[in-house]
N, C-alpha and C positions, 0 to 999 in steps of 0.2 A: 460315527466318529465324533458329529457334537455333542453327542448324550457323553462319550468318553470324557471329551474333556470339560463339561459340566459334572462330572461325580470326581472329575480330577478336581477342579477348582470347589467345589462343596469338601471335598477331601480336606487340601490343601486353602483355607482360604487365604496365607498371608502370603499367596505363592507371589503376586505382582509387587510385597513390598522390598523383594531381593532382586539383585541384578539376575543372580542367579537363575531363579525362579521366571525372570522373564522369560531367560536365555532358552531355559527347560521349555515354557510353554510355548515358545516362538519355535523353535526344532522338532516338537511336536504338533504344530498346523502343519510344518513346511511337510513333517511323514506324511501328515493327512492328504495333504493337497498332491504328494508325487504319488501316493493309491489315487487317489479319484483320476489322477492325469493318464497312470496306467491302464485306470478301468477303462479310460476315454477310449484312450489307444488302440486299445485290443477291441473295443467295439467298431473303430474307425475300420481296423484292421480287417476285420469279420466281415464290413461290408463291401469293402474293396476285393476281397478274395470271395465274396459267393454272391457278387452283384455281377452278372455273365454281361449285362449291358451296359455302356456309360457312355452321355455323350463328352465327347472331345473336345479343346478351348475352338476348334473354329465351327465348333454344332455338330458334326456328324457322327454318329452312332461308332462306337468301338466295341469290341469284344475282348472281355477282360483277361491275362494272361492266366489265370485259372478257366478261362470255360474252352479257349485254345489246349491247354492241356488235359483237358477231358474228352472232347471230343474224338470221337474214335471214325464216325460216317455219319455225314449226314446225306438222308433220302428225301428227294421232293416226287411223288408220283399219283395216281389218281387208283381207285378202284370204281371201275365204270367209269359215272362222271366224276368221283365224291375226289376232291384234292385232300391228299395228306400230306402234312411232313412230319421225318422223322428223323431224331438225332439219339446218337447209338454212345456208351461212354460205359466204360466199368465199373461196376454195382458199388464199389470204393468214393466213385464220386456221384453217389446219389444226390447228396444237398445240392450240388451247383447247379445238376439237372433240375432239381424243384423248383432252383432260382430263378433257372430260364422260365419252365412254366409259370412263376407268378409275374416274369417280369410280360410274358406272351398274352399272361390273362386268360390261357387256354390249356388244354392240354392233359391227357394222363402217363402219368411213369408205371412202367411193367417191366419185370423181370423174365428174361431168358431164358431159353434150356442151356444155352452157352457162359451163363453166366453176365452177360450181361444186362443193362439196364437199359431201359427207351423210354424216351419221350416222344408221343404221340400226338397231333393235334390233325383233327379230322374235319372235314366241311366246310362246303363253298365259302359260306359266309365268315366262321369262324378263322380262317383261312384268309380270306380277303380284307377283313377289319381287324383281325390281329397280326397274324402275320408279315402279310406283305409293307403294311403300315412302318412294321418296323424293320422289317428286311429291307426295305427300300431307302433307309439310314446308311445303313450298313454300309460298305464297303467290303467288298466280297472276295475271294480268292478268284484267280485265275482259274481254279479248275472248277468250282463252282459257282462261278457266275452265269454259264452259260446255262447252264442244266437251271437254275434258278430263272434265270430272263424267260425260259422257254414254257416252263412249269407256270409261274407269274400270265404269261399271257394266257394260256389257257385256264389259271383261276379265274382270270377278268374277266372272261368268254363265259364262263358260266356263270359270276357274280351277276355278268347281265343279263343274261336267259333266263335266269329268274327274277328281273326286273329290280335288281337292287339300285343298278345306276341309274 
C-alpha cells in the first residue's frame, strides 16, 4: 500500500500543490488504513474464535464459545495405569481441536470410523504437567467435574509413584 502511493505520488508529482490532490491523497491513506484495520480485525477475530482457552478479567481459565460448540465428549480414563484424556468434536471442527492441543502442549488428533475427530493426550506425566495444569483454571461443568476431580486424583497418585513429586 506505501509502494502504491509512492508510484501514485512519482506519477502525479504536483499532487500536494491542489487542494484537491490533498483531498485525493488523504482519502486514499484513510482506504489504506481501514484494509490494514480490517486485516487487524479478522486476525483478532481468528484468534478469539480458535483460541479454545483464555483467561478471564478476574484470572481464571475460560473456554471459548467456539471450543464449547465443538465439543461433542469429553473422556478422562486410564488404560492400566497410563491416564488419558480425550475430547470428541466433528471432523468440521478440526482447527479448534488443533488449538486445544497447541494450547495443552500435548496431544494427537485422529480420525474415526464415525466420522469423527479426537484429541488424545496420553501419560502420567504428560497429563499431570499439561493437563491438570490447566484444567485446574478451568471452571468445569457440573457434570464433568466429578468425573474430572476423580480422574485428577488418581493422575497424582501415579505422578507420584513415579516420583515426580
Amino acid at each position: 500500500m506505501i509502494k502504491t502511493l509512492e508510484k501514485f505520488e512519482n506519477v502525479f508529482p504536483d499532487v500536494d500543490n491542489t487542494r484537491q490532490g490533498q483531498v485525493f491523497k488523504t482519502d486514499l491513506r484513510n482506504m489504506f488504513n481501514d484494509v490494514i484495520r480490517a486485516q487487524r480485525d479478522e486476525l483478532h477475530d481468528y484468534e478469539i474464535e480458535y483460541r479454545p482457552l483464555r483467561l478471564s478479567d478476574n484470572g481464571t481459565l475460560a473456554m471459548t464459545q467456539a471450543f464449547m460448540q465443538t465439543v461433542q465428549k469429553i473422556d478422562f480414563g486410564f488404560r492400566g495405569k497410563i491416564p488419558f484424556l480425550k475430547i470428541y468434536s466433528g471432523v468440521e471442527h478440526a482447527r479448534v481441536l488443533d488449538a486445544i492441543r497447541i494450547e495443552f502442549e500435548a496431544g494427537i488428533l485422529y480420525h474415526q470410523d464415525d466420522g469423527s475427530i479426537v484429541l488424545e493426550i496420553v501419560g502420567t506425566k504428560t497429563c499431570a504437567e499439561c493437563v491438570l495444569v490447566l484444567m485446574d483454571k478451568y471452571r468445569l461443568h457440573d457434570k464433568t467435574i466429578s468425573a474430572y476431580r476423580s480422574w485428577r486424583s488418581e493422575v497424582v497418585k501415579a505422578y507420584q509413584e513415579q516420583g515426580q513429586l
